[in-house]
C-alpha positions in Angstrom: 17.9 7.7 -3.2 20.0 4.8 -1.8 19.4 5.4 1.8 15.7 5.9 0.7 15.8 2.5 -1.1 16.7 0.9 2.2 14.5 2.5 4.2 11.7 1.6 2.4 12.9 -1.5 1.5 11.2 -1.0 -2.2 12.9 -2.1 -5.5 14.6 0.5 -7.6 13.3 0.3 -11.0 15.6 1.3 -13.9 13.2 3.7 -15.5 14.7 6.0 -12.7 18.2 5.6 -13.5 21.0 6.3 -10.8 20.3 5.5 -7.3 21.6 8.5 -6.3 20.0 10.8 -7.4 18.8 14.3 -5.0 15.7 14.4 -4.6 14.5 18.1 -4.6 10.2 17.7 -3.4 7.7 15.1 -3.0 4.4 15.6 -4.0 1.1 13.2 -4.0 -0.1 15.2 -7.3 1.4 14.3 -10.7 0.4 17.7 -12.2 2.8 19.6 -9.8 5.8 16.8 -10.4 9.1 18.8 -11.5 12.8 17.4 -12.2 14.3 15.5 -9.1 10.8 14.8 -7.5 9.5 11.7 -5.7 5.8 11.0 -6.2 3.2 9.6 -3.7 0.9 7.7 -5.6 -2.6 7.7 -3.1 -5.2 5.7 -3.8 -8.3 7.1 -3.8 -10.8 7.6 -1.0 -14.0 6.6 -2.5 -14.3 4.9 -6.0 -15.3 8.1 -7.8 -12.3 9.3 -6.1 -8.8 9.4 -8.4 -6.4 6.5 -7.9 -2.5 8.3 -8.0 -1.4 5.1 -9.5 -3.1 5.7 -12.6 -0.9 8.6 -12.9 2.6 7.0 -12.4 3.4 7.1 -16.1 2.7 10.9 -16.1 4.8 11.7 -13.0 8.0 9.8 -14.4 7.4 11.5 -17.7 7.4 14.7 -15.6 10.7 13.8 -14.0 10.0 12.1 -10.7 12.9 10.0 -9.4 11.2 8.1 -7.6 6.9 6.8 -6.7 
């Protein structure tokens, strides 16, 4: 997660814990977040369309280490 953090140049946010922690998939859809996953929250395409960042909460709860 560090190296990702400095890639990225985001902000670690303590709801996430240690910095380095494994990531083991990444996945754009909260419903198929497991332990150890980083989530790609995608905005929608059209309005009618979900927004991913309405389901951050979710994917954390799920066990994403990272959005």
């Amino acid at each position: 997660m560090s190296s990702m953090h400095a890639w990225t140049v985001g902000e670690l946010d303590p709801r996430f814990g240690d910095s380095g922690s494994a990531v083991k998939s990444l996945t754009a859809d909260s419903r198929r977040v497991k332990p150890a996953a980083v989530y790609v929250a995608v905005r929608g395409a059209t309005p009618q369309s979900p927004d991913g960042h309405d389901f951050i909460n979710q994917a954390i709860a799920a066990g994403a280490v990272a959005v």
